[in-house]
C-alpha positions in Angstrom: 82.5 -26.8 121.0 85.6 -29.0 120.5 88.8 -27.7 118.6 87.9 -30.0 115.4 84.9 -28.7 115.9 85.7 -25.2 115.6 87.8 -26.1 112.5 85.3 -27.6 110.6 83.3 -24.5 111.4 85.3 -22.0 109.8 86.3 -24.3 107.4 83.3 -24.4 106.2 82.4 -20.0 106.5 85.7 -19.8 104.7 84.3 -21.6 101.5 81.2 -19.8 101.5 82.7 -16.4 102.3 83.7 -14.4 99.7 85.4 -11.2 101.4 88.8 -10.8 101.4 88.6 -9.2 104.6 86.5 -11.7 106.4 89.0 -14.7 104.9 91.5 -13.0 106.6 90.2 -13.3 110.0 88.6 -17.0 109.2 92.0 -18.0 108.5 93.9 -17.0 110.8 91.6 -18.2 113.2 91.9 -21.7 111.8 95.1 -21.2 111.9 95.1 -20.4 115.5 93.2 -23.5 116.4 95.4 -25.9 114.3 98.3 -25.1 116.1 96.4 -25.7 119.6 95.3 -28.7 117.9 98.7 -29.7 116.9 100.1 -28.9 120.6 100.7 -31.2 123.4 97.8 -30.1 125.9 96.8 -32.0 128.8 93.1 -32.4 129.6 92.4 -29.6 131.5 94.1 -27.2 128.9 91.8 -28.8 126.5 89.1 -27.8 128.6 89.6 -24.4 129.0 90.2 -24.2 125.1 86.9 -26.0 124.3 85.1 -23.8 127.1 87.2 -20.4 125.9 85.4 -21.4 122.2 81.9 -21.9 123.6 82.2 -18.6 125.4 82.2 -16.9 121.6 78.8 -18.6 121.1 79.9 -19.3 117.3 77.1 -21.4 116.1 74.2 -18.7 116.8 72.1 -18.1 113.7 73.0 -14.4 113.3 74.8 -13.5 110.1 78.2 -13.0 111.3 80.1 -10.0 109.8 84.3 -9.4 109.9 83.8 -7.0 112.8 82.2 -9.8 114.7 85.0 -12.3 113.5 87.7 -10.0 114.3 86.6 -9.5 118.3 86.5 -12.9 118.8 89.5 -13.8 117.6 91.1 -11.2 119.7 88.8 -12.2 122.5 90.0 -16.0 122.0 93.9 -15.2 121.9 93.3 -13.1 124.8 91.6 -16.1 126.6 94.3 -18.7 125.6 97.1 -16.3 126.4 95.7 -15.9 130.3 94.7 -19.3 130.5 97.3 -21.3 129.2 100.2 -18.2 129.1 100.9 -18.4 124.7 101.1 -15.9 123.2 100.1 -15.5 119.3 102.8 -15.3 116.8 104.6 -11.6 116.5 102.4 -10.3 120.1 105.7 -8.5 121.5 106.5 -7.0 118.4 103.3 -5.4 117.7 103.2 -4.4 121.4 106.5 -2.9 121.0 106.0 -1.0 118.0 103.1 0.7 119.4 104.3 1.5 122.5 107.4 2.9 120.9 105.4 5.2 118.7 103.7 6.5 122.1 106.8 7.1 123.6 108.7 8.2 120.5 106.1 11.1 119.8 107.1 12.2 123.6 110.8 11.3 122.9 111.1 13.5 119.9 108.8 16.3 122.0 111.6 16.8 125.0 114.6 15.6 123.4 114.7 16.3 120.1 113.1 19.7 120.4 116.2 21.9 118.7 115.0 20.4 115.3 112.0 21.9 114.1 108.9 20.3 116.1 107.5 18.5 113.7 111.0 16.9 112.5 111.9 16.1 116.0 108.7 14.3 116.5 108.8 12.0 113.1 112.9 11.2 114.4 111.3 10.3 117.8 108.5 8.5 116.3 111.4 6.2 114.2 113.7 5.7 116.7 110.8 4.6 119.5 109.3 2.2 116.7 113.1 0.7 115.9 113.6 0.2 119.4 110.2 -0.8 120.1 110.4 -3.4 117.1 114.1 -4.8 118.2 112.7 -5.5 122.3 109.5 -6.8 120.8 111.5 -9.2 118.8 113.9 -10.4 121.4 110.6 -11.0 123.8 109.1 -12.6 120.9 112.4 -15.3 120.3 111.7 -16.1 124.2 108.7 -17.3 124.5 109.1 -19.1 121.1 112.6 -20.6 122.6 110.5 -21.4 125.7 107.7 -23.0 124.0 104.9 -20.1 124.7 104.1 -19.8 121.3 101.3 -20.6 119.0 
């Protein structure tokens, strides 16, 4: 399946679909495949797109829920990002915000154990996800700076 396609695809689910939640994920993957259309990729990058969109087998008769829509999207950016290293818009700051609530819950645990437990935990929580957010960002700035974002 080609990128255009792929667009004309969900162009088309997206004016027959009338959940919110499922013309969510529609558009972001179109979206998604307008900005790879709109980038400069060689041949072989164009390749691996077109065959990263066939593996998804889109076109199959089954009625095709959010839930399905959703995994293959994920599926796709996780295809694109080890194939052609881009990363979606805001990856390193969602990354960052939930690894800094992980390690914030065990942050407020040992550190900030002489406030009550469950205070010391929702400070540790915070902080992790401000500082989780602010290195997410930073990464994020990079790879757009860099070009290694879609």
């Amino acid at each position: 399946m080609t990128l255009k396609e792929a667009i004309n695809y969900f162009e088309s689910l997206e004016s027959t679909t009338t959940k919110k939640s499922e013309l969510a994920v529609i558009s972001k993957f179109i979206q998604l495949l307008n900005r790879l259309e709109n980038r400069d990729l060689s041949a072989s990058e164009i390749q691996a797109v077109e065959q990263a969109l066939g593996d998804l087998s889109l076109k199959s008769d089954s009625a095709k829920t959010k839930r399905y829509f959703n995994k293959a999207l994920l599926q796709f950016q996780k295809q694109i990002k080890e194939t052609l290293s881009l990363t979606p818009k805001g990856y390193y700051t969602n990354l960052g915000v939930g690894l800094g609530a992980s390690f914030g819950v065990l942050f407020g645990i040992v550190v900030l154990s002489n406030f009550e437990r469950s205070l010391g935990i929702s400070f540790g929580i915070s902080i992790g996800m401000v500082i989780g957010l602010v290195i997410g960002h930073n990464l994020d700035a990079q790879a757009r700076a860099s070009g290694k974002m879609i």
